[in-house]
BAZA-699136 format. One line per field, with one value per residue (C-alpha): residue in one letter; x, z, y. Coordinates in steps of 0.25 Angstrom, whole numbers, plus 5000, padded with zeros to 4 digits. Layout:
N
resn	[a, ...];
x	[X, ...];
z	[Z, ...];
y	[Y, ...];
This chain:
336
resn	[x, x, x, x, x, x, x, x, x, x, x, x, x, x, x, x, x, x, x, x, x, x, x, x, x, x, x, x, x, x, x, x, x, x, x, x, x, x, x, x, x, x, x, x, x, x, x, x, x, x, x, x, x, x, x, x, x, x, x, x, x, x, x, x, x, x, x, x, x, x, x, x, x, x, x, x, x, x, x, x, x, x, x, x, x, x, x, x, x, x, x, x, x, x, x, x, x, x, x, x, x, x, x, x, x, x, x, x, x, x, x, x, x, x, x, x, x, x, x, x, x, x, x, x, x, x, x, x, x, x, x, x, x, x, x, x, x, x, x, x, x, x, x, x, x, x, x, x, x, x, x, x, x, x, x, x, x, x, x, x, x, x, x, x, x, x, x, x, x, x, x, x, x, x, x, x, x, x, x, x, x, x, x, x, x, x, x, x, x, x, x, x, x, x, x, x, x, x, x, x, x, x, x, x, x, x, x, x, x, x, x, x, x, x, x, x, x, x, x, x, x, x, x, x, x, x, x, x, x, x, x, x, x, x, x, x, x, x, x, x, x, x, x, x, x, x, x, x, x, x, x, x, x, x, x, x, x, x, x, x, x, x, x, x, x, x, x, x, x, x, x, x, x, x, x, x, x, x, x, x, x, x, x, x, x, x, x, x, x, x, x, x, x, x, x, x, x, x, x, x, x, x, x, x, x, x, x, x, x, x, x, x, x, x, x, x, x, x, x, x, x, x, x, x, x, x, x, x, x, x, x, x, x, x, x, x];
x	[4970, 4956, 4948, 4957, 4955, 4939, 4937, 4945, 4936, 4947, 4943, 4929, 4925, 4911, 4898, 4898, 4913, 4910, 4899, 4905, 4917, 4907, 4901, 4907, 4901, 4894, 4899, 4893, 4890, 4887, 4893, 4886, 4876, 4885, 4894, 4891, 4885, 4893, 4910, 4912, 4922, 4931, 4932, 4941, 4955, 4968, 4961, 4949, 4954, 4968, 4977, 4987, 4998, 5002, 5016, 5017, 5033, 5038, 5024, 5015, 5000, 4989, 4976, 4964, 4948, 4938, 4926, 4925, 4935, 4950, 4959, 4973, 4983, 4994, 5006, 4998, 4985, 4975, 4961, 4949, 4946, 4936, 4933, 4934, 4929, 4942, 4944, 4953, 4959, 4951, 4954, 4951, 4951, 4946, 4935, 4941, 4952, 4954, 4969, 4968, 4968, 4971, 4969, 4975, 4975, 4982, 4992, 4995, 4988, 4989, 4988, 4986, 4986, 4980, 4985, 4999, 5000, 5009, 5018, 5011, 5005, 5008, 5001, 5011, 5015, 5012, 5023, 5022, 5021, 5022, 5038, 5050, 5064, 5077, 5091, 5106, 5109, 5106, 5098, 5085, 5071, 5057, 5045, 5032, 5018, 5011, 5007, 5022, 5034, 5044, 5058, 5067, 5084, 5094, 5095, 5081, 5068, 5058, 5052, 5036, 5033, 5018, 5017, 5011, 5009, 5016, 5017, 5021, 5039, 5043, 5040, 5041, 5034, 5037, 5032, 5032, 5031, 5031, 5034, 5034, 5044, 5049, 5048, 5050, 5049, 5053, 5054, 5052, 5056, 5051, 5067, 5076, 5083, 5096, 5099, 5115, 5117, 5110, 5108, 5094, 5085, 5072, 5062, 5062, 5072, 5069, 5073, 5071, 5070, 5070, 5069, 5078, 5087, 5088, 5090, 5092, 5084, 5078, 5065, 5052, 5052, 5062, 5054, 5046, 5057, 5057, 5042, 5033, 5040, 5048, 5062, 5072, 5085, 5094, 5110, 5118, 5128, 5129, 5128, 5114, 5105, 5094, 5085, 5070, 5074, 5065, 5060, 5048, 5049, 5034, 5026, 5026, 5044, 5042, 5050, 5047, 5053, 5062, 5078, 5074, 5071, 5062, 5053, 5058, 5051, 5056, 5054, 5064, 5066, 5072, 5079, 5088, 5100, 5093, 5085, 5085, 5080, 5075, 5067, 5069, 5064, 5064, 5055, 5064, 5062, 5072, 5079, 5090, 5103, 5108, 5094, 5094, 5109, 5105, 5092, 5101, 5111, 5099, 5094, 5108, 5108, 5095, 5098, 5108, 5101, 5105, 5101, 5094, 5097, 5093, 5102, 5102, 5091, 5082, 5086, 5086, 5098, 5098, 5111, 5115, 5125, 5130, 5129, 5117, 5105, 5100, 5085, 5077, 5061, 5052, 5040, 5028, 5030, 5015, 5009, 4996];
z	[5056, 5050, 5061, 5061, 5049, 5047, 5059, 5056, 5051, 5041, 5031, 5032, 5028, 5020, 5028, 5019, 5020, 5037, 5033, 5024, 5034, 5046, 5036, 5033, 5026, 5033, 5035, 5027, 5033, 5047, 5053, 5047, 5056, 5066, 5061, 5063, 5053, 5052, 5056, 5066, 5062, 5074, 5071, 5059, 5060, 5055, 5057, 5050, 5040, 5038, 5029, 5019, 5015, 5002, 4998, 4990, 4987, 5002, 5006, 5014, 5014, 5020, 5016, 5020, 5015, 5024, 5019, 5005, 5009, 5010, 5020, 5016, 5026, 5022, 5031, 5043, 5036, 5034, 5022, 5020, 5003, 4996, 4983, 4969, 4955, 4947, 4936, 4941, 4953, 4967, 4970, 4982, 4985, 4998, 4999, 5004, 4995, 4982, 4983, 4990, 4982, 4982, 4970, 4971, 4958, 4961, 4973, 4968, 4972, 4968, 4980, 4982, 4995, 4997, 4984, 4984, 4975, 4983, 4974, 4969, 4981, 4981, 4992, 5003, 4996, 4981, 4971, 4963, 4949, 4938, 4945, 4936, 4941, 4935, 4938, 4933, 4929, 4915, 4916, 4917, 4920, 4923, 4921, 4929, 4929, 4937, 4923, 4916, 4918, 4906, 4908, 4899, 4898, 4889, 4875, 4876, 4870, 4884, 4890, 4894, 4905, 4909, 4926, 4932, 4946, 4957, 4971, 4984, 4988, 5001, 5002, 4987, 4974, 4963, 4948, 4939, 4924, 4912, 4897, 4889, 4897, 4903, 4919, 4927, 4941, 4948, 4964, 4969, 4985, 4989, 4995, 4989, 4979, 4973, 4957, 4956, 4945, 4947, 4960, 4959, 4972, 4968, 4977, 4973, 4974, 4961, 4956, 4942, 4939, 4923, 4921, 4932, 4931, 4944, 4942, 4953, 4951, 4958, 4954, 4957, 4955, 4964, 4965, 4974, 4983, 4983, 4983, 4996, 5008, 5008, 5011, 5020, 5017, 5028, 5023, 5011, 5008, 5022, 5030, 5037, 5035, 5043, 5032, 5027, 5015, 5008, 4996, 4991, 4978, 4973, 4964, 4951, 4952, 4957, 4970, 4979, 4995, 5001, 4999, 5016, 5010, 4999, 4993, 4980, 4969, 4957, 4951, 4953, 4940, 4945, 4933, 4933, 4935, 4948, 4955, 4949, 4951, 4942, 4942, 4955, 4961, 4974, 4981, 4986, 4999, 5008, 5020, 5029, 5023, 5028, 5026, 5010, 5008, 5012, 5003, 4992, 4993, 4994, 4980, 4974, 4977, 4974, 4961, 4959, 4964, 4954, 4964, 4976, 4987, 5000, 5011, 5022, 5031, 5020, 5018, 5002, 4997, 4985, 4978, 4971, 4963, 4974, 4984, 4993, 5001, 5011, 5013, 5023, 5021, 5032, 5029, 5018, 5006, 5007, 5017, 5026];
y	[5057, 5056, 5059, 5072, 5077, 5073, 5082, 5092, 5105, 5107, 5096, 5102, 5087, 5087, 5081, 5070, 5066, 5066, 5057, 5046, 5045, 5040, 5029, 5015, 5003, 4994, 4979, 4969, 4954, 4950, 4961, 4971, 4974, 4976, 4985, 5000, 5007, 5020, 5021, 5033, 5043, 5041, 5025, 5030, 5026, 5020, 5005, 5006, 5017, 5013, 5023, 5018, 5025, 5031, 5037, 5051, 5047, 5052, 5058, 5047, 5049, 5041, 5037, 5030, 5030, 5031, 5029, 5035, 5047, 5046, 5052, 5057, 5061, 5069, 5072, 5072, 5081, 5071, 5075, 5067, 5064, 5058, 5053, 5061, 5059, 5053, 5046, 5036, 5031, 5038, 5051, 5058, 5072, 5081, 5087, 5101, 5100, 5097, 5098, 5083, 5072, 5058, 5051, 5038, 5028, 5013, 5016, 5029, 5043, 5056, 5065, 5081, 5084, 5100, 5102, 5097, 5085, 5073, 5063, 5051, 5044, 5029, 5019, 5012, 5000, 5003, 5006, 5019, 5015, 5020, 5017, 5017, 5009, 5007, 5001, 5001, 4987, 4986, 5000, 4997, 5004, 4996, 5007, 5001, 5006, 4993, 4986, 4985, 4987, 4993, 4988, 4999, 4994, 5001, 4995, 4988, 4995, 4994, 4981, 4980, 4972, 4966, 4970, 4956, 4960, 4970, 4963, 4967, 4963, 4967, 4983, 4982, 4979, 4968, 4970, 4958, 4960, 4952, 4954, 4942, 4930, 4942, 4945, 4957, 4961, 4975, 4972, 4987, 4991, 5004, 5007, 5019, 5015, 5024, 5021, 5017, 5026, 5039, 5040, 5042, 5038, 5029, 5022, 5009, 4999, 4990, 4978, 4971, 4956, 4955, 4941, 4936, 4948, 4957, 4973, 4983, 4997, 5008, 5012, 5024, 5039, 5046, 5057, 5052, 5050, 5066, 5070, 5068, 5076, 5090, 5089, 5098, 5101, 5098, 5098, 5104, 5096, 5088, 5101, 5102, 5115, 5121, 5125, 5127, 5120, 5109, 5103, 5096, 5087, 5088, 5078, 5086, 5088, 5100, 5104, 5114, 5118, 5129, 5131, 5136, 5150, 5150, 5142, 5134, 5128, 5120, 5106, 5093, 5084, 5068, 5060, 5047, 5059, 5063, 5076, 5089, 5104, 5113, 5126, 5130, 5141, 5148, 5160, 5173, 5175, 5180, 5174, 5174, 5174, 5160, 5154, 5161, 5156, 5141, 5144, 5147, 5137, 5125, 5133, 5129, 5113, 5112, 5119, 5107, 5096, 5084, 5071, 5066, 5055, 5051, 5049, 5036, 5046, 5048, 5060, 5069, 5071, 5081, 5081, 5093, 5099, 5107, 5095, 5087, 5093, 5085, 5084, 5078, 5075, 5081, 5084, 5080, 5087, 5090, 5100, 5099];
């Protein structure tokens, strides 16, 4: 995939950025006569350049450095980047367009990939912070932002504990925090988690140990169990449909797709009572009369949308005032 898009006359690569690519730092000690003093580009790859992962919500990205440039592929398109002025963090930006940019600060990056801005990009095995849980036995709700942890229960003003480290458990995280003779820990699995009273979807599965006591919760932003790839509908109400239809949760709540006529636009709002639409929109194009009546009848649910779930294939379910729409995810949410 580098090789690929270094050569390809499209990036239109500076002389400079061809250049540093070829270099590498000599070895130090006794072997450093021996080694060779420059890294041909063909000897790039996966080994000595690994990528690592990183997770805007649903949308997977990969990442590497080579050199002091960073390459960023992309569903499938690949750029090269290379450093930028900032006045925290490193940020990354290409050289033919300023509408790429990676500007990643402790496991979290900010991407904008030819001008589209992707959801909050976390690295494979990093927990999105700051990262809000809660459960229904006594109803509680920790608030964690990597240095405390605010523990909020009914009748009781809000409790400030010291974070003392986050380790590694399974494919999970543990926080420990302290306030006084007092000990919390949150033990966080990245595994859908369904909160018992609302409904409401969450990514984590989280539970809270206060001083010996054990409680169940579910905890993370469910947005991001929404954002990152475009969704296609494919049943109303349990009877499959052959339709352009599709939607795309985008990072700043606004949602945007096709009821399989025209273009729609609006914004999307996610509370502890669940999903809701506003301000939709639609273009007026016209179509054929069983494609426009379809069209119209997926303007109707989606004007009722009230909740969201997933069914056993992964599936979106959205649950509307008039009945379910059943969406499947089939593409990046951002184009190449």
């Amino acid at each position: 995939m580098f090789l690929k898009s270094l050569f390809n006359s499209s990036l239109q690569l500076p002389a400079s950025v061809m250049v540093a690519l070829c270099l590498s730092t000599p070895a130090v000690g006794a072997a450093q006569s021996q080694a060779p003093q420059g890294v041909r580009v063909t000897e790039i790859s996966q080994d000595s350049h690994p990528f690592t992962t990183w997770h805007c919500a649903r949308q997977p990205i990969q990442v590497r450095m080579v050199g002091q440039f960073m390459e960023v592929v992309v569903g499938g398109s690949s750029q090269i980047l290379r450093q930028a002025v900032s006045a925290s963090g490193a940020r990354y930006v290409a050289p033919n367009d300023p509408g790429t940019e990676f500007w990643s600060k402790g496991g979290q990056a900010n991407v904008t990939w030819s001008g589209t801005e992707l959801p909050v990009c976390v690295e494979d095995g990093t927990l999105m912070v700051p990262m809000r849980a809660s459960g229904n036995e006594s109803f509680w709700a920790v608030d964690y932002d990597r240095w405390s942890v605010t523990l909020s229960e009914p009748g009781k003003p809000p409790r400030s504990f010291d974070v003392k480290g986050q380790s590694p458990q399974g494919d999970g995280w543990r926080i420990q925090a302290e306030s006084g003779q007092a000990n919390l820990y949150l033990d966080i699995n990245p595994q859908l988690c369904v909160d018992n009273m609302s409904g409401q979807p969450r990514p984590y599965t989280v539970s809270m140990t206060l001083n010996e006591q054990t409680m169940q919760g579910c905890g993370g932003d469910p947005a991001r169990l929404l954002q990152g790839v475009r969704w296609q509908l494919k049943a109303i109400d349990g009877k499959a449909v052959t339709t352009q239809a599709s939607l795309e949760f985008l990072a700043d709540n606004r949602v945007a797709g096709s009821n399989g006529c025209n273009r729609i636009m609006g914004s999307y709002a996610l509370s502890g009572e669940g999903l809701s639409f506003s301000k939709l929109a639609s273009t007026r194009m016209a179509c054929e009369p069983a494609v426009m009546t379809l069209a119209d009848t997926v303007d109707q649910y989606l004007s009722g949308v009230r909740g969201f779930a997933f069914d056993d294939q992964g599936a979106l379910v959205l649950k509307t005032e008039k009945g379910e729409l059943l969406w499947q995810a089939i593409d990046t949410a951002t184009k190449s």
